[in-house]
C-alpha positions as CSV (number, residue, x, y, z in Angstrom):
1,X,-21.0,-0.8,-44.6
2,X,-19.2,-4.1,-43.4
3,X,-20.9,-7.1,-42.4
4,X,-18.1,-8.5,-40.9
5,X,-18.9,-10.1,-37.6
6,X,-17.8,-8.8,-34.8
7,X,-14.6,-10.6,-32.5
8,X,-16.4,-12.2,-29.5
9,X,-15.4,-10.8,-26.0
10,X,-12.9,-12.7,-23.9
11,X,-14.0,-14.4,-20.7
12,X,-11.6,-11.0,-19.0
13,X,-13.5,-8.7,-21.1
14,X,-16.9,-9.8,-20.0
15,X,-15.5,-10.2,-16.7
16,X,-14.6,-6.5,-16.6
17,X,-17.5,-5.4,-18.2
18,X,-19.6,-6.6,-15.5
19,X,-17.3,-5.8,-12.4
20,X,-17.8,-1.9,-13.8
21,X,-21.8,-2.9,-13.6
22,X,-21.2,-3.3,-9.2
23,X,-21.3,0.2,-8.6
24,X,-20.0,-0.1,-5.5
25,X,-16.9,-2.0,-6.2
26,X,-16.7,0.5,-9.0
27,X,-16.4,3.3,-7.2
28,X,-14.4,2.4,-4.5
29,X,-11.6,1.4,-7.5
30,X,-11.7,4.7,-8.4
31,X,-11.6,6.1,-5.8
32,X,-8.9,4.0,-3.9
33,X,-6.9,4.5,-7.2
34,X,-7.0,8.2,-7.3
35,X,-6.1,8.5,-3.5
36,X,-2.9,6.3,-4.3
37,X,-1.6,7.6,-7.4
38,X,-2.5,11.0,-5.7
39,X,-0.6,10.1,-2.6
40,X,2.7,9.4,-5.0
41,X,2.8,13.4,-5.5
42,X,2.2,13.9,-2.3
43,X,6.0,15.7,-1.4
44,X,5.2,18.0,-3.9
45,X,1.3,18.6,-2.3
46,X,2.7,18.1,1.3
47,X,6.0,19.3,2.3
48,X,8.1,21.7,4.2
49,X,10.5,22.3,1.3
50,X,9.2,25.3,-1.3
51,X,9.1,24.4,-5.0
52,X,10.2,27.6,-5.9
53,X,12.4,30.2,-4.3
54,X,13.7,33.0,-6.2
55,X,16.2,35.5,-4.3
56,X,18.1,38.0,-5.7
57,X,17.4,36.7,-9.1
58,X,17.8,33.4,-9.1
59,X,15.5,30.5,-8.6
60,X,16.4,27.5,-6.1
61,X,14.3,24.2,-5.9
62,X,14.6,23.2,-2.5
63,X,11.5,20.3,-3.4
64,X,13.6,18.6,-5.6
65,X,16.3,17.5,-3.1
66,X,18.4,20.6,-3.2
67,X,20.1,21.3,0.7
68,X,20.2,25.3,0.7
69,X,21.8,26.6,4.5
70,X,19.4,29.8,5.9
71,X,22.0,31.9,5.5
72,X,21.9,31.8,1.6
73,X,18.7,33.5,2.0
74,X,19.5,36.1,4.6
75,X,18.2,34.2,7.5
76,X,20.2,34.1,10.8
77,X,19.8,30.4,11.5
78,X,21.6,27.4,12.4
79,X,21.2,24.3,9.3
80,X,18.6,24.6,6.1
81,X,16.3,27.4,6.1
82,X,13.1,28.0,7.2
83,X,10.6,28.2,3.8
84,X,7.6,29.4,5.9
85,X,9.3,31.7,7.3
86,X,11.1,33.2,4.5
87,X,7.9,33.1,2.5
88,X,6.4,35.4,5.0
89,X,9.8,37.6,5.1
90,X,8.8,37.9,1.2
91,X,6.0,38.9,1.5
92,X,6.2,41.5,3.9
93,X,9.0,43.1,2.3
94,X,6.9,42.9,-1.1
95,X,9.7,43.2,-3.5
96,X,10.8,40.8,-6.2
97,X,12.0,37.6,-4.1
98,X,9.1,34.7,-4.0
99,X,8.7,31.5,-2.0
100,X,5.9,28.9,-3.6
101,X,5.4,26.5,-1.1
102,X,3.1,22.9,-1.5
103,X,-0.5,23.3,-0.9
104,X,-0.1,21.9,3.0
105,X,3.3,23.1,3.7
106,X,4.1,20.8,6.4
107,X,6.1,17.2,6.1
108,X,4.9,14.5,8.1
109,X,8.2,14.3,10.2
110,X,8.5,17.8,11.3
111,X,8.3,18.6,14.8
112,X,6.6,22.3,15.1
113,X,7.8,22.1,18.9
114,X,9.2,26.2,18.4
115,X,6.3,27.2,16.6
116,X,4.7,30.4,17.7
117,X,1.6,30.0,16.0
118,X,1.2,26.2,18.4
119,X,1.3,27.6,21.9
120,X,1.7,25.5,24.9
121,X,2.7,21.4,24.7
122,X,1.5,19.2,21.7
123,X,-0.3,17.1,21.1
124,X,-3.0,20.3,19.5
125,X,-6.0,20.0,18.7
126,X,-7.3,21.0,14.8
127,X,-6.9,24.8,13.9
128,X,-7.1,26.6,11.1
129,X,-3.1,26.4,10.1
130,X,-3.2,22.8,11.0
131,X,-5.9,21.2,9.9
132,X,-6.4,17.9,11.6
133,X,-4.3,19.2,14.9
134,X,-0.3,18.0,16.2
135,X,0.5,15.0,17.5
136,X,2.7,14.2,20.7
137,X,5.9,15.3,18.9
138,X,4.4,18.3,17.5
139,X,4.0,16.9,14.6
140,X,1.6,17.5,11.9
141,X,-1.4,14.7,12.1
142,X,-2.7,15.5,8.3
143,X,0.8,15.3,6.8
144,X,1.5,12.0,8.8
145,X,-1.9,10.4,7.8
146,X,-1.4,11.0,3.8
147,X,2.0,9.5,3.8
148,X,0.9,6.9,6.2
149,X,-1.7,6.0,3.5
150,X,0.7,5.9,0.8
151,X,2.8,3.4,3.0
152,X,-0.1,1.3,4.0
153,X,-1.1,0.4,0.5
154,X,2.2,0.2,-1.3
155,X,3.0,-2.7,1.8
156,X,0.0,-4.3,0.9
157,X,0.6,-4.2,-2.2
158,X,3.9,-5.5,-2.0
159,X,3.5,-8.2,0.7
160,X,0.0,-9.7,-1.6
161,X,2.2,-9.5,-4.6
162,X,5.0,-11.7,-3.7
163,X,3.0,-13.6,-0.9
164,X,1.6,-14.9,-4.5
165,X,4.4,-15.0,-6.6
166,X,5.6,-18.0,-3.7
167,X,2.2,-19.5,-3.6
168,X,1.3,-20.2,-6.8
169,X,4.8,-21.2,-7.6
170,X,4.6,-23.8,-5.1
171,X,1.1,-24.7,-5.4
172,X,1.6,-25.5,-9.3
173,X,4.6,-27.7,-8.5
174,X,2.8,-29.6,-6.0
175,X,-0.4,-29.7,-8.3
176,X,0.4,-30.3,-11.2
177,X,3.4,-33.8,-10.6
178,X,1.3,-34.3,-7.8
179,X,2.8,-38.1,-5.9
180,X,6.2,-38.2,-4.2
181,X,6.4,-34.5,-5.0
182,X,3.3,-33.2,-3.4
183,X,3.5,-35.3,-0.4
184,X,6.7,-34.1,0.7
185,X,6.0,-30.5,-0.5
186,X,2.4,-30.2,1.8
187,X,4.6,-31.3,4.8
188,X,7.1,-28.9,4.3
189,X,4.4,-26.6,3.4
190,X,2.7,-27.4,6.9
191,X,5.7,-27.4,8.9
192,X,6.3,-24.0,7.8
193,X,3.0,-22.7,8.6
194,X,3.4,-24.0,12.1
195,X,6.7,-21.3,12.9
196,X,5.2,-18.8,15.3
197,X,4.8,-15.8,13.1
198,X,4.8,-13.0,15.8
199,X,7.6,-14.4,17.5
200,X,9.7,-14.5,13.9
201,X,9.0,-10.7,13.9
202,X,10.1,-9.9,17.5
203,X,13.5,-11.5,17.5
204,X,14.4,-10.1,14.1
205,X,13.2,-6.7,15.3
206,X,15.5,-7.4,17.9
207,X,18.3,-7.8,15.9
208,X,17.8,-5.4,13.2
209,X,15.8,-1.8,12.2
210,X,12.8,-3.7,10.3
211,X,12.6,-1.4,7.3
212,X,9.9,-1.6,4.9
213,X,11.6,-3.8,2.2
214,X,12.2,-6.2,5.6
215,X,9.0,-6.3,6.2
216,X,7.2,-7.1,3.6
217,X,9.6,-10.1,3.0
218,X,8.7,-11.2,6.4
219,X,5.0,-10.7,6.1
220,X,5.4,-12.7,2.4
221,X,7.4,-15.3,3.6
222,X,4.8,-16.5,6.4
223,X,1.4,-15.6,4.1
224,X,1.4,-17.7,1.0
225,X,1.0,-20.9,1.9
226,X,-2.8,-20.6,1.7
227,X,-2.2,-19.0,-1.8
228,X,-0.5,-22.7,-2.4
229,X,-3.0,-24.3,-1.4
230,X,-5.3,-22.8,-4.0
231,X,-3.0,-23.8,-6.4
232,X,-2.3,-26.6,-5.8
233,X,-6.2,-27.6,-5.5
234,X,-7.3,-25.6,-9.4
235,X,-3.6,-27.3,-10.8
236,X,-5.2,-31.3,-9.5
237,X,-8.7,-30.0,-11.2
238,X,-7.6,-28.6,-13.8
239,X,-5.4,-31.5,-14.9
240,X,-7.5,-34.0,-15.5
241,X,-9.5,-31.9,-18.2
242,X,-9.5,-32.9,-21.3
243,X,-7.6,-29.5,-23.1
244,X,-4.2,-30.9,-20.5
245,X,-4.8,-34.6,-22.4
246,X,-4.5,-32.8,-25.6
247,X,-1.7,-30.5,-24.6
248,X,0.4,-33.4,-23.5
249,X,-0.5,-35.5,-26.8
250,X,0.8,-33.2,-29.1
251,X,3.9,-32.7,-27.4
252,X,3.9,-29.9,-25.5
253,X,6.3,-29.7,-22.2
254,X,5.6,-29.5,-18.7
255,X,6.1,-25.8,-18.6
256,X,3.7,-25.1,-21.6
257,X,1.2,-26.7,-20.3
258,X,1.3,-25.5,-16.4
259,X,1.8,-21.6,-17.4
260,X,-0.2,-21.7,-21.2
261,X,-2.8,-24.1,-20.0
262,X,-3.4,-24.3,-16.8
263,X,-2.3,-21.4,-14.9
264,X,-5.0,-19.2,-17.0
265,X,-7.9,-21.4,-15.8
266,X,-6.9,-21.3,-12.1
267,X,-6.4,-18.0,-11.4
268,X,-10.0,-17.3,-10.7
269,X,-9.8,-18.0,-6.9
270,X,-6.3,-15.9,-6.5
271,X,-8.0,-13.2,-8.0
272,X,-11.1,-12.7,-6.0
273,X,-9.0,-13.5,-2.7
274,X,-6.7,-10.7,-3.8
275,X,-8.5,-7.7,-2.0
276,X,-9.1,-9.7,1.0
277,X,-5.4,-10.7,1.4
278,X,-4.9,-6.8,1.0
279,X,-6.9,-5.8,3.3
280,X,-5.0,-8.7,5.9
281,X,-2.1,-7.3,5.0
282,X,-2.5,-3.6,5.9
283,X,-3.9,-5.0,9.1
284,X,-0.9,-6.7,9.9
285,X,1.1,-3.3,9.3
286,X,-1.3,-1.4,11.8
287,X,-0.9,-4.0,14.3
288,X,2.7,-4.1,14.1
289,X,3.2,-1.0,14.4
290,X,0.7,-0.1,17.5
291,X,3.0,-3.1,19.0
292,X,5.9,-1.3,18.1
293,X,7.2,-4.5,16.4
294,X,6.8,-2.3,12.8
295,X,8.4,0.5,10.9
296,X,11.1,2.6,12.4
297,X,10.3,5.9,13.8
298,X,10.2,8.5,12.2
299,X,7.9,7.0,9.6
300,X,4.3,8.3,9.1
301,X,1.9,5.3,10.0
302,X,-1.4,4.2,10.9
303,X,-0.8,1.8,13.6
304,X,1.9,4.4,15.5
305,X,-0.6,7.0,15.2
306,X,-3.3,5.1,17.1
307,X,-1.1,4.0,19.5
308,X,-0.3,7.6,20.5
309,X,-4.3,8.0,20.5
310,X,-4.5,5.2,22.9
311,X,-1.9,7.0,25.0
312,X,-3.4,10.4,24.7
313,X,-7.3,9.4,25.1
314,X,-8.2,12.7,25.9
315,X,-6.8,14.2,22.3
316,X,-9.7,13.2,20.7
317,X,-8.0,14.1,17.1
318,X,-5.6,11.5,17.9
319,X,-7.7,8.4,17.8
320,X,-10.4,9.8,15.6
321,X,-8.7,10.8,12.4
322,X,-6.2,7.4,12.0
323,X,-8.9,4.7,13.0
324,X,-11.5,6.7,10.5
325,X,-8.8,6.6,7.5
326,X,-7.9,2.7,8.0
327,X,-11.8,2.1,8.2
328,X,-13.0,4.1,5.0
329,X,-9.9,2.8,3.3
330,X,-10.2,-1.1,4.5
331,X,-14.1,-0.6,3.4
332,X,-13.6,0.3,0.0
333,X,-10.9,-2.7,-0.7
334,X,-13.5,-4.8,1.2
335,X,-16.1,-3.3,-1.8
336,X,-14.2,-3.9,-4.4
337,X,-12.7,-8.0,-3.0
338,X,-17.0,-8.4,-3.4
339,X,-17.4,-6.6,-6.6
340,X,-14.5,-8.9,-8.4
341,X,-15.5,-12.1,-6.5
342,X,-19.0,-11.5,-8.2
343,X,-17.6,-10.9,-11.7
344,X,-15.1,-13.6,-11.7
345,X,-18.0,-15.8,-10.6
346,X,-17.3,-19.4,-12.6
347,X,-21.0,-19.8,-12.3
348,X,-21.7,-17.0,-15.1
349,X,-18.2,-16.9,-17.3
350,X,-16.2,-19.6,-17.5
351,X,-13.4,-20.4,-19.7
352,X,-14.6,-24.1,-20.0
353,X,-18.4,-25.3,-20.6
């Protein structure tokens, strides 16, 4: 049997070790990370077009991006066919020809305004085919509040992650060579945070069809400046330890030092904001889009959902199901911002003694 000693854990490893101890936080990364990486799949869970169709022998794959006209199937209509409908054509005729359609075989911009099981004028209230009810297009409210999740948290994602990428950039620059160079930069810095952000968004939505890609670069370029200011305050504090004297004795160059040295000693604060700045950001996409200042239409989202609740009080289903998504969702980042702000607590591991 060895005696060798065991390798010490790294200030991340002990870190980790006891962000998995907060339950709560815990969980809700679990949880929040199965829900995205399920919501991915979720045209091959969630969709209008089958997987599968075999006819007269041969298999088709509509899912996968294939166009197939109605006709090809034997159905007299106008454009691509109808999968529900020739699944149930299948099935009564109960010979060899199959349709496997998704789970919920629905897609979240799909107006079910001519169909005969949705009598009368949407928005509909939950049945059994559609399970959280139609909203005022006939569209189905399930369908549109998946994909709407998945869009919420990849512009989140997006927006924190480059918001960042500019912030600490900037705030190590300005940190870091401090004098002429940081003077200037926090009145550029401060001049920029004065532009009217809403304003910015109107006259470019004005302009041009925001897209999400657009978005996100407008959300990033008016949310990192307090990222670089952060930075800018661990790169002055971090400076003057006595590690940076060493680095720069032996020779090592500006860059070594801010990104080998520093930059792993002041990323404490930026990661415990990092849920928080999430949870801004999908806010920012809700309220845009209940503005009507957000994505285009047709896109599934949150904010255009509870704007047609707001519109349609009395369609309870409306209102209800969007505004109890965002809150569960927002709850669980907020969990999980508290869980990693305790376990990246410099109080209890710390890089430097």
């Amino acid at each position: 049997m060895s005696n060798k000693p065991r390798k010490p854990l790294s200030v991340f490893q002990r870190r980790w070790r006891k962000f998995k101890t907060l339950k709560r936080g815990w969980y809700s990364f679990n949880a929040l990370l199965f829900l995205y990486i399920a919501s991915l799949f979720s045209p091959l869970f969630i969709n209008s077009q089958a997987l599968v169709v075999k006819y007269e022998g041969e298999y088709h794959f509509p899912a996968l991006g294939t166009f197939h006209q109605a006709k090809e199937f034997g159905q007299r209509l106008i454009g691509e066919a109808d999968y529900r409908a020739l699944d149930r054509q299948f099935e009564e005729e109960d010979g060899d020809n199959f349709v496997l359609m998704p789970l919920y075989p629905y897609h979240p911009n799909e107006s079910l305004l001519d169909d005969p099981l949705l009598p009368g004028r949407p928005p509909h209230f939950p049945t059994a085919e559609h399970w959280l009810g139609t909203d005022n297009r006939g569209r189905d409210v399930l369908a549109r509040l998946i994909y709407g999740f998945r869009t919420s948290i990849t512009f989140g994602l997006g927006v924190v992650v480059l918001s960042y990428f500019l912030g600490m950039a900037v705030g190590q620059v300005l940190g870091y060579f401090g004098g002429r160079v940081d003077i200037y930069g926090q009145r550029l810095v401060e001049i920029w945070s004065g532009l009217p952000f809403l304003y910015t968004v109107i006259i470019i939505s004005s302009i041009v069809t925001p897209g999400v890609w657009l978005l996100i670069l407008i959300l990033a370029a008016f949310r990192w400046m307090g990222t670089s200011f952060y930075m800018r305050g661990e790169f002055y504090r971090e400076k003057s330890r006595d590690y940076v004297a060493a680095a720069i004795a032996q020779g090592d160059s500006h860059v070594s030092i801010m990104f080998r040295h520093i930059l792993p000693n002041s990323l404490t604060p930026i990661i415990s904001f990092f849920p928080f700045a999430l949870v801004a950001a999908i806010s920012s996409l809700v309220s845009l889009d209940f503005l009507g200042f957000g994505l285009p239409a047709p896109t599934a989202s949150w904010g255009e959902m509870v704007n047609q609740g707001l519109q349609n009080i009395q369609k309870w289903h409306l209102i209800f199901f969007p505004l109890t998504a965002l809150f569960f969702t927002l709850m669980m980042v907020v969990f999980i911002g508290e869980a990693i702000r305790e376990a990246f607590d410099p109080k209890v591991f710390s890089r430097l003694r």
